[in-house]
Backbone bond lengths (Angstrom), bond angles and torsions (degrees), N, CA, C in turn:
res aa  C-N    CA-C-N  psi(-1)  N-CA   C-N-CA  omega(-1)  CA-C   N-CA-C  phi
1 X - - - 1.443 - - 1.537 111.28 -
2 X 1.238 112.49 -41.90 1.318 119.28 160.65 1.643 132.63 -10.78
3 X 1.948 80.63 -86.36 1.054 110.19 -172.76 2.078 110.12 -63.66
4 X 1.423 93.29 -34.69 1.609 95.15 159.69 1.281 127.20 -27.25
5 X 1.673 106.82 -72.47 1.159 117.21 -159.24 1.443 104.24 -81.33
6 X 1.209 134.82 -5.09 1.522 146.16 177.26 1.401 87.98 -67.41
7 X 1.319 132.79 -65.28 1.381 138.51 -154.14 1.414 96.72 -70.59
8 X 0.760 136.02 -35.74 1.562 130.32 -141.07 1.610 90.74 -110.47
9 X 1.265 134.43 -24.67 1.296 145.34 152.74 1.650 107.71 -59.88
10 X 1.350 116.75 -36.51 1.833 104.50 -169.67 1.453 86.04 -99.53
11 X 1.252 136.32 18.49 1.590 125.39 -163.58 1.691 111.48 -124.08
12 X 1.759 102.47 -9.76 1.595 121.11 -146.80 1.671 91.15 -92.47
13 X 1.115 99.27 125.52 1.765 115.16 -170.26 1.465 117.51 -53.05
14 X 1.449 102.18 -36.54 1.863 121.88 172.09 1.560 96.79 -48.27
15 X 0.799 156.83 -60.36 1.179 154.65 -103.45 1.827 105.17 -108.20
16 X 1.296 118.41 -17.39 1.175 115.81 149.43 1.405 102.24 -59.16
17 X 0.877 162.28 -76.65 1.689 163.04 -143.72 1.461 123.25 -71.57
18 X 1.771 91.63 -3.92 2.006 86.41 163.61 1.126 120.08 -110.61
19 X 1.716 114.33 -175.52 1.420 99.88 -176.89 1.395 114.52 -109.90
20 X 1.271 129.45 2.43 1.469 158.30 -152.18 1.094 131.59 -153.95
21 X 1.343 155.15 150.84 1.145 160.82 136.14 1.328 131.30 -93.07
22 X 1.337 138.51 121.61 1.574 110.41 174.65 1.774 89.06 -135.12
23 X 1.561 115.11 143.71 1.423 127.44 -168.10 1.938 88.29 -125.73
24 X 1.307 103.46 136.07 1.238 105.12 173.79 1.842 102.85 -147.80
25 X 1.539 93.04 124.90 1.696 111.76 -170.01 1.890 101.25 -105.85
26 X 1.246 111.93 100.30 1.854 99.35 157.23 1.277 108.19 -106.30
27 X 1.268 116.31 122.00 1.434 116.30 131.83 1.695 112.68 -163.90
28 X 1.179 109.46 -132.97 1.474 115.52 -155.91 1.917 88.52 -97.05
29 X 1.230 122.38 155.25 1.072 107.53 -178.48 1.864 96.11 -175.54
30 X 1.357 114.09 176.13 1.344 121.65 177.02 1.533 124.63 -115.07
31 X 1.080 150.94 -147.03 1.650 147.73 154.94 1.485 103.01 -49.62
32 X 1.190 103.77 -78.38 1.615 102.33 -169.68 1.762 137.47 -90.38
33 X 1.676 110.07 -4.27 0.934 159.85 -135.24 1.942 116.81 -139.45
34 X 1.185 92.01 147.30 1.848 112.97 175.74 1.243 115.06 -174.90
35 X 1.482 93.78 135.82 1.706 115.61 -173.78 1.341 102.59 -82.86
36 X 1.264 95.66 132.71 2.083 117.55 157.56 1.382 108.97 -71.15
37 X 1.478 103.42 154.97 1.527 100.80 141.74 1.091 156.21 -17.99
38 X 1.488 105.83 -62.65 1.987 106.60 153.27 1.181 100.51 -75.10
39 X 1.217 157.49 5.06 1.628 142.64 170.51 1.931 101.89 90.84
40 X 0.474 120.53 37.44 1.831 142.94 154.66 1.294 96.32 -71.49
41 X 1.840 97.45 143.44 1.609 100.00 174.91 2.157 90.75 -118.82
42 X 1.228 90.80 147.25 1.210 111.24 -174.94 1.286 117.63 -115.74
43 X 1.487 152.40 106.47 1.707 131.10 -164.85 1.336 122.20 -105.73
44 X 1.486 121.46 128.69 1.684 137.47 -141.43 1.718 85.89 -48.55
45 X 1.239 121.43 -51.84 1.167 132.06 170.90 1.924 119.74 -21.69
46 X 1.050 100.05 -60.29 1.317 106.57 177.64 1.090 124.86 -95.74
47 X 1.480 134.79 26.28 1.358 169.24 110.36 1.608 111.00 -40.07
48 X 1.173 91.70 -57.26 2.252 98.29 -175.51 1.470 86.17 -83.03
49 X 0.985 147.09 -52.57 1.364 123.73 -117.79 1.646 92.62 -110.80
50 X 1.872 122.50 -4.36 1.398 130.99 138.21 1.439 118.94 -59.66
51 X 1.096 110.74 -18.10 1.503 104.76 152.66 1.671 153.01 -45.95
52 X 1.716 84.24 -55.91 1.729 137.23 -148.98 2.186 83.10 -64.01
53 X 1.563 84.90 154.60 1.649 96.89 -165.34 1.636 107.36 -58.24
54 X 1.223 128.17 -12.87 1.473 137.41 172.15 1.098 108.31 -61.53
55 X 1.482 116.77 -52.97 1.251 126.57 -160.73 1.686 107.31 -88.43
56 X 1.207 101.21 -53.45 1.285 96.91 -153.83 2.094 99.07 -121.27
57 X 1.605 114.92 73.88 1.341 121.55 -152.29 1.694 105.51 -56.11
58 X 1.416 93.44 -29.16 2.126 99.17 -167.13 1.765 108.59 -72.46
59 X 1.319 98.69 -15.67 1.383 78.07 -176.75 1.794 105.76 -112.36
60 X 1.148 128.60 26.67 1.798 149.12 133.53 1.333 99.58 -16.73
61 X 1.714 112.93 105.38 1.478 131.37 153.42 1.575 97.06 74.42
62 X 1.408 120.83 31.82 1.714 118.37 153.99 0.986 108.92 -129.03
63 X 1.268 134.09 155.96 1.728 165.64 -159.92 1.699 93.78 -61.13
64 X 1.110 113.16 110.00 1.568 119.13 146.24 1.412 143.05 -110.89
65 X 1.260 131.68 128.06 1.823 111.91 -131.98 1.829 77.49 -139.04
66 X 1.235 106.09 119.09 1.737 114.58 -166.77 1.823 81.73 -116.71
67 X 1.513 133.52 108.70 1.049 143.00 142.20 1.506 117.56 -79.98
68 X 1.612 125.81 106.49 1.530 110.85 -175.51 1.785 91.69 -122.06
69 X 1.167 117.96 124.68 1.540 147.83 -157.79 1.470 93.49 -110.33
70 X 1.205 130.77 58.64 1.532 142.33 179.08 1.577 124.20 -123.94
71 X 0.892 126.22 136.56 1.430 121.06 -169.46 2.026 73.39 -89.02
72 X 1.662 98.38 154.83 1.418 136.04 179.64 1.614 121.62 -100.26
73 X 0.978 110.56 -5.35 1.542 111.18 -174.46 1.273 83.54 126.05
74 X 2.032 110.29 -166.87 1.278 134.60 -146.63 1.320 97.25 -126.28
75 X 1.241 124.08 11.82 1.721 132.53 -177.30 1.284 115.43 -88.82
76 X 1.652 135.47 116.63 1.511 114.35 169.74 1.382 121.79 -67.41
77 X 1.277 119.27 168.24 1.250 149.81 -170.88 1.285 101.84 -73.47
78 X 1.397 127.76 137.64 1.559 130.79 173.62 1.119 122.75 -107.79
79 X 1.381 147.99 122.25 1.416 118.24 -179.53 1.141 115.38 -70.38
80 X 1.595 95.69 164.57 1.981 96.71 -173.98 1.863 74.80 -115.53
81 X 1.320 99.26 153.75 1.378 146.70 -150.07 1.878 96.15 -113.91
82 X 1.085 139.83 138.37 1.527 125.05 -177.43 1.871 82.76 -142.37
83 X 1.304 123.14 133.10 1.190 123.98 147.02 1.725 135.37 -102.64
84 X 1.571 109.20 133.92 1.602 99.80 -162.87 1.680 106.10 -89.49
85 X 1.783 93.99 149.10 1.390 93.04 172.84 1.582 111.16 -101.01
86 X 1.432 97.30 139.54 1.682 111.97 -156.46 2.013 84.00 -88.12
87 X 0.988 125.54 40.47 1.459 113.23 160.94 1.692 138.47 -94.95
88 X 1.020 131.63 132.99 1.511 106.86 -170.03 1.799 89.05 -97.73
89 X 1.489 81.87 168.04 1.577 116.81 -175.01 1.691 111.04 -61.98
90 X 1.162 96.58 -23.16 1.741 92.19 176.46 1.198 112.79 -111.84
91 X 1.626 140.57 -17.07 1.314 132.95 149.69 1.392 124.69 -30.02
92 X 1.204 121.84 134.53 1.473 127.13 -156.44 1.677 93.42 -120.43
93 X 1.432 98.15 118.15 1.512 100.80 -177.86 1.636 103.38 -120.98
94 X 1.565 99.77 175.67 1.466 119.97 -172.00 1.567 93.46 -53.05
95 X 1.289 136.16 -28.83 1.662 130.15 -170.48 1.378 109.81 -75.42
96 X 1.558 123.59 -26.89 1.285 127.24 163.14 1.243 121.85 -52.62
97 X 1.329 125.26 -35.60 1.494 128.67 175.52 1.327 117.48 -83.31
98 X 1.844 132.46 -23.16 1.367 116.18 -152.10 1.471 92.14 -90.70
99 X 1.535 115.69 167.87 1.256 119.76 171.80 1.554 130.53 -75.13
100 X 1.122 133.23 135.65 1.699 93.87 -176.43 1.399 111.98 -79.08
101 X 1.095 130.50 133.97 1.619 132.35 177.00 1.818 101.20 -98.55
102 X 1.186 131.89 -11.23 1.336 119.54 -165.68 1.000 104.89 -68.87
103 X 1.818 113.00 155.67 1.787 138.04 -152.56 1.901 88.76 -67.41
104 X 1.120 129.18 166.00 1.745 147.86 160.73 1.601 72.85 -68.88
105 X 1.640 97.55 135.65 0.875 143.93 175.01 1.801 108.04 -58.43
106 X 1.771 104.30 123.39 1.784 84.87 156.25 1.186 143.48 -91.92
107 X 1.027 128.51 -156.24 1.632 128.54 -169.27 1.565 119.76 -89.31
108 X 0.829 152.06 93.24 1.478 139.26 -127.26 1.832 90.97 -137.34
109 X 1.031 83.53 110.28 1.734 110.82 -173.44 1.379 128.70 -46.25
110 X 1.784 81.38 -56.90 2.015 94.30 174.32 1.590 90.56 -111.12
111 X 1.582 99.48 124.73 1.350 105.27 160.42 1.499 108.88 -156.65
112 X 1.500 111.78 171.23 1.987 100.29 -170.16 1.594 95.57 76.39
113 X 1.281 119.04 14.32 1.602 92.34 -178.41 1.614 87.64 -123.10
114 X 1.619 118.95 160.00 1.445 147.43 140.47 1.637 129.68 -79.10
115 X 1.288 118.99 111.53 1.521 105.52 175.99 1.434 102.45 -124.29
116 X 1.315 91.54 123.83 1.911 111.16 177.62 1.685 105.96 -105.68
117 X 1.291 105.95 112.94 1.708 121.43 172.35 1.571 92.53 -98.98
118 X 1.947 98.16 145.65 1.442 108.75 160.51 1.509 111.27 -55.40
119 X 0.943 113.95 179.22 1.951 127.43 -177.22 1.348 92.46 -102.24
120 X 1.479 144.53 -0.84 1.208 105.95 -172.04 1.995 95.35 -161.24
């Protein structure tokens, strides 16, 4: 039933006519994973990626905001650690000179979107 109404939500003709999306999932759920109603596992993954411009063409280059309100398993949370770079904006470094050689870019399916997981 779920997965129904997912479709029928990325399928619904209105949806050219907004400017946003926001999808919000609670329930009981695992790392990669969330239980339905009948107890079906569903994966956060295939939630966004019913989104993604293949799937879901009307909502192409607008804001998609995936809130999933699921407990993750039984593992705590770690902090992530961020280190600052002490450079200023007008210092001219060795990266200013190299060429970029990296491949043309690929096509990246889900993008414009936000995904917010519970912490725990």
């Amino acid at each position: 039933e779920t997965k129904r109404a997912i479709t029928e939500l990325t399928e619904h003709e209105d949806l050219r006519n907004v400017d946003s999306t926001v999808v919000i999932i609670m329930s009981h759920g695992t790392k990669e994973y969330f239980y339905t109603e009948d107890g079906r596992k569903i994966s956060f993954n295939y939630i966004v990626n019913s989104f993604n411009i293949h799937n879901c063409p009307a909502l192409k280059g607008k804001p998609k905001f995936f809130i999933f309100d699921c407990c993750r398993g039984n593992e705590s949370m770690r902090p992530l650690y961020l280190s600052k770079v002490q450079a200023s904006p007008f210092t001219e470094t060795n990266t200013d000179i190299i060429e970029d050689t990296t491949p043309a870019p690929i096509e990246v399916t889900t993008k414009d979107a936000c995904i917010i997981h519970a912490t725990v």
